[in-house]
N, C-alpha and C positions, 0 to 999 in steps of 0.2 A: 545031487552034488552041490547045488548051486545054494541049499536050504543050510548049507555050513560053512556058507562064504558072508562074513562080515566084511559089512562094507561102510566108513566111516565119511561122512560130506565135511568139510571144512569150512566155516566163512568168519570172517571178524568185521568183513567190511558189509556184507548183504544182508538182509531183515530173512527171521525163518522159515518165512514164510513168500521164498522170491520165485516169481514165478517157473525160470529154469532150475535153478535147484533145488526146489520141494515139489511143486506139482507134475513137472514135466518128469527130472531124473530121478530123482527119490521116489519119488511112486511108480515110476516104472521098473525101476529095480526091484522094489519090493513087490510087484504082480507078477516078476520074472523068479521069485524064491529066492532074492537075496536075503539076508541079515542086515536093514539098514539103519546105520543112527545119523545123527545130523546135529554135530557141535556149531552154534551158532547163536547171537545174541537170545539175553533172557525176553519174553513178552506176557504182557498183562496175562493172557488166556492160555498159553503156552501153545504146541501143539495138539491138533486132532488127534486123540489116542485111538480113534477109530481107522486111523490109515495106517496103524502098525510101525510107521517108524518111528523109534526114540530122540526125541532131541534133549540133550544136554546142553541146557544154557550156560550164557556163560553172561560175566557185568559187561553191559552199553555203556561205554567208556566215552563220555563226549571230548574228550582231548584226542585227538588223532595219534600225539604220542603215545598217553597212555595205552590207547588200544593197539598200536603198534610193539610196546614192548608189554606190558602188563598183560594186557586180551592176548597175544600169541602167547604167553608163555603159559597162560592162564592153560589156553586153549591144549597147546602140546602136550601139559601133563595130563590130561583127561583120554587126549587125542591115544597117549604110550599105555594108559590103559588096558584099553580098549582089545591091542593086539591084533588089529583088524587085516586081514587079507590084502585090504585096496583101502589106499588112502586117496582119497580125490578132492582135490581142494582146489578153491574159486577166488583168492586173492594176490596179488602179485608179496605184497605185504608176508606171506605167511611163507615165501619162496626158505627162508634158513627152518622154518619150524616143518617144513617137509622132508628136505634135505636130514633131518634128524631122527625123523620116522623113518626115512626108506632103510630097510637091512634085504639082508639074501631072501627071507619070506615072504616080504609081502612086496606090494606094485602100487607106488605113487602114482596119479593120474594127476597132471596141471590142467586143471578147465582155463580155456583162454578166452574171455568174453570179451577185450579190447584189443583193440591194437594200441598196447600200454607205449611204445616206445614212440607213437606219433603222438597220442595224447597226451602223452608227461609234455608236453609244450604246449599245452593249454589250461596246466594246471592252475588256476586262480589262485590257490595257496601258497604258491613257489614265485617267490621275486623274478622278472622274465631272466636275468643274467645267467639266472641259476640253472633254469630249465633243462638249455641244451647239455647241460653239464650232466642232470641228472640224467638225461635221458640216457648218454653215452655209457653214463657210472652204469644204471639198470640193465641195460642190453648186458654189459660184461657181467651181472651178476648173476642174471637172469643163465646167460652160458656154462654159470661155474655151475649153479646150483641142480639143474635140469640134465645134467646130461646121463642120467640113468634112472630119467622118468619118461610117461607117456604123454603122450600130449593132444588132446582136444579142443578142435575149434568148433568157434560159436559160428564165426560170417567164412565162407566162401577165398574172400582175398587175405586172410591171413593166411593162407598156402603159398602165396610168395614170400612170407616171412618167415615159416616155419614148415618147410616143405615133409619132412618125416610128419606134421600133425596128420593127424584120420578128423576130419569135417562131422558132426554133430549140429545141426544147425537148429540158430535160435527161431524155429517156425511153431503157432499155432497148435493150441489142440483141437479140435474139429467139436466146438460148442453143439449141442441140442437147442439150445436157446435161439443161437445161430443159426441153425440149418432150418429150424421152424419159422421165425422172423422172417416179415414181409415187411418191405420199405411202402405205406400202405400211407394215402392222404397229402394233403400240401406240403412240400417239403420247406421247413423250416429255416428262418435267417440265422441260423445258429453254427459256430464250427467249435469242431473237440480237436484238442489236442490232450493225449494221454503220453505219459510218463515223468522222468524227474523235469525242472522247468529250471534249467539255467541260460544264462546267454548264449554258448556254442549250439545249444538244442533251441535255440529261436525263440527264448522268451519276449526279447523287446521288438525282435519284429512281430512278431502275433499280437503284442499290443499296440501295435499302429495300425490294426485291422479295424476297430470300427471307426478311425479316423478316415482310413481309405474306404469303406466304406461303410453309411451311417445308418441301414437298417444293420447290421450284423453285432453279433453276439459271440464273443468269444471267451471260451469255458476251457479252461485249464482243467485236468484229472491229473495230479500226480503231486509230491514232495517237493514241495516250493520253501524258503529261506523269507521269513519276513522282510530281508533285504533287498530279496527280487520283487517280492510280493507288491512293498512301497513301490518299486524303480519300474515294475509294469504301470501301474496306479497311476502313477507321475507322467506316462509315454502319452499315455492314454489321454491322458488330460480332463477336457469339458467332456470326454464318451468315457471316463474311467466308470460309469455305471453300468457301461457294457459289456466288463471286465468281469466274470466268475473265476474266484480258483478256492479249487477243493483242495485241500493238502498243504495249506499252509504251517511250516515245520509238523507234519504226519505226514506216515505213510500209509497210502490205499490201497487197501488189499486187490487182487485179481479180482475178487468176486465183484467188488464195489465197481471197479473198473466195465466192465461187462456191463455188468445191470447199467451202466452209465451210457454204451452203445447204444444199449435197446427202450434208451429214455424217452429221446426224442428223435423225430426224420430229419435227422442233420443235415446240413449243406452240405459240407465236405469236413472230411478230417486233414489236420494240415501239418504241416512238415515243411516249413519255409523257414529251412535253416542258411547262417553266413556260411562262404567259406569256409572250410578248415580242410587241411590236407586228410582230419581224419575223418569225418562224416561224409566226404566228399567219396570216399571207395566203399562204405557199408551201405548194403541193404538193410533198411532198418527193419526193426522189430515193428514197431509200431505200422508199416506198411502194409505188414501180416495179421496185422489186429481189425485197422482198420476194411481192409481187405473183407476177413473171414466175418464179418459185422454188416458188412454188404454197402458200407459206405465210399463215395467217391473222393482221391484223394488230389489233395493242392500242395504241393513241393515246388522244392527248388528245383530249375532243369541242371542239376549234374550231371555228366556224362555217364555215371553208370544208375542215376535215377531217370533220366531221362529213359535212357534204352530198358529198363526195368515196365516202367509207366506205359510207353508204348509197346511193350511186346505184349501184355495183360490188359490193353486197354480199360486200365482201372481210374483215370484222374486226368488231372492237368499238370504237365509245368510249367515254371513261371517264375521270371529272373527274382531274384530275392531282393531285389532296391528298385527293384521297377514297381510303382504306386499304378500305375496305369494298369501294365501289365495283369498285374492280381487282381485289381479293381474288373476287367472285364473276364479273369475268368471267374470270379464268383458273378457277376451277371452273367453271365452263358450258364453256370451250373441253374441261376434262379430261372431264366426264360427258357430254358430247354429242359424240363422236372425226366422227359424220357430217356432222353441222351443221359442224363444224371445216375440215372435208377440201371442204367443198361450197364455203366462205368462200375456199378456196386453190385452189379451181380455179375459181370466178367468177372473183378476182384474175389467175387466170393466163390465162387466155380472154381477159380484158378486153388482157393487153399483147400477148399473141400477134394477136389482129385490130384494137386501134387504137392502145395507146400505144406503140407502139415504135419505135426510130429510122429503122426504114424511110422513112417519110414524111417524118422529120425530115432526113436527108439528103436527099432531094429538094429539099426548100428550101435547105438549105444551098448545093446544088451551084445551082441557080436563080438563087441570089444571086449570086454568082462569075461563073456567064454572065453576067449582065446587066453586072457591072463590067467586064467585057472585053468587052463592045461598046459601054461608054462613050468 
């Protein structure tokens, strides 16, 4: 049955190659016998014709208008095509070009990978006056447009925002590379931080790290804005040569990412972000990276990173303006290398037996049966 159910991925805003909607759901669908294509920016190498799903590119529109009205509309008429079963899309943006597909046939799915309605108030793009506005405007559109679609979450606590969502979460896939790695030799003055690098996700405090402290090295992995790029440079000062970042305007693929874990015996992987009402309730992704890499992690103590950290004895927290504070927990990570290695293999136990996409796919593919015998 499942070999004649097309099923179309939607994105104008994520690269085609993101790690939850191409490696994790797109290829899990397609191992499960779906029909899968995947509209989503054009790139140099296009995709793997080897993993059987299609992707139909579409123009990387650098005006965020443009791609807001030109890239959806772009997108819809390839998306009406198609004819697909399940339409499932990953942009808030793309909410009217869904609303447009859905008919009696087929079953829209909205992926919800943020909690867009706490984050539309951190948006850097948007004058702050406007913010709250927008945010109030989106929730109500967000209402009109959804309400005879499905809905999946990525993190746990958007189930108090959208109690009908069914939970998909953004966890790991249980690497070979990873389960075979051993944290082996002197453990390194060096810390990763992996994924996009803006201010709310702790770019200028991780460049006050080798100011706090002066053997350490800290290596950015992920899609950095030569504007942050300079403003890390700048934090950093007289130790701005302690500064690595890979990704300055590019994106790094998973695989680069990975191979980047298993570089070098990192100090700890960090995650010492400010406040914000919204980082402050997710689990992050990168916890689970870190994690399944067998590295020990340094975060801020939020109240549900805190209780995260200590129930997996995976890292440390540590007030995020405290210089002292962080300063002595990367000495406790350097003079205790076993305490360190012990934190990075709880972490990694913890995704090898429960957080990893294993189970998460199951649900996924669960839900998809269940739409095809509606």
């Amino acid at each position: 049955m499942n070999e004649k159910k097309r099923v179309v991925h939607l994105t104008t805003v994520h690269h085609p190659y993101d790690p939850r909607i191409y490696h994790k759901e797109c290829k899990s669908l397609k191992k499960a016998g779906f029909d899968v294509y995947l509209i989503a920016k054009e790139t140099e190498t296009g995709i793997d014709r080897e993993s059987g799903i299609k992707h139909i590119p579409i123009k990387d529109y650098k005006s965020r208008w443009e791609r807001m009205t030109k890239g959806a509309w772009t997108l819809y008429k390839q998306a009406k095509k198609l004819k697909a079963d399940v339409y499932h899309f990953h942009d808030p943006e793309l909410l009217p070009v869904a609303w447009l597909l859905k008919n009696r046939r087929n079953h829209v799915i909205y992926d919800i990978h943020e909690d867009y309605i706490t984050s539309m108030l951190q948006k850097e793009y948007l004058p702050k006056p406007l913010r709250k506005f927008a945010a109030k405007a989106y929730k109500k559109m967000e209402q009109f447009f959804t309400k005879k679609m499905e809905r999946i979450l990525a993190e746990k606590y958007y189930k108090d925002i959208y109690p009908d969502g069914e939970c998909v979460l953004n966890y790991p896939m249980v690497n070979t590379a990873f389960i075979k790695h051993q944290r082996k030799g002197k453990i390194e003055d060096k810390l990763i931080y992996t994924g996009n690098v803006t201010d709310v996700r702790g770019a200028f405090l991780h460049a006050k790290l080798p100011l706090i402290d002066e053997k350490i090295t800290m290596n950015y992995i992920g899609k950095c804005s030569t504007e942050f790029a300079d403003e890390i440079y700048h934090i950093a000062g007289s130790q701005s040569d302690r500064i690595q970042i890979n990704g300055v305007n590019q994106y790094i693929p998973k695989e680069e990412i990975e191979q980047a874990y298993l570089k070098h015996n990192w100090l700890a992987g960090v995650a010492i972000f400010p406040e914000t009402e919204h980082y402050m309730k997710k689990e992050l992704t990168k916890f689970f990276e870190y994690m399944n890499a067998g590295i020990p992690i340094i975060c801020s103590n939020f109240p549900v990173w805190k209780h995260f950290i200590n129930q997996y004895r995976c890292g440390i927290t540590v007030d995020p303006h405290n210089d002292q504070e962080i300063k002595d927990a990367l000495d406790y990570l350097r003079n205790h290398p076993d305490a360190a290695k012990q934190m990075g293999e709880n972490g990694k136990k913890a995704v090898q037996e429960q957080l990893n996409w294993r189970a998460e796919e199951e649900k996924l593919i669960a839900i998809y049966q269940r739409l095809g015998n509606k």
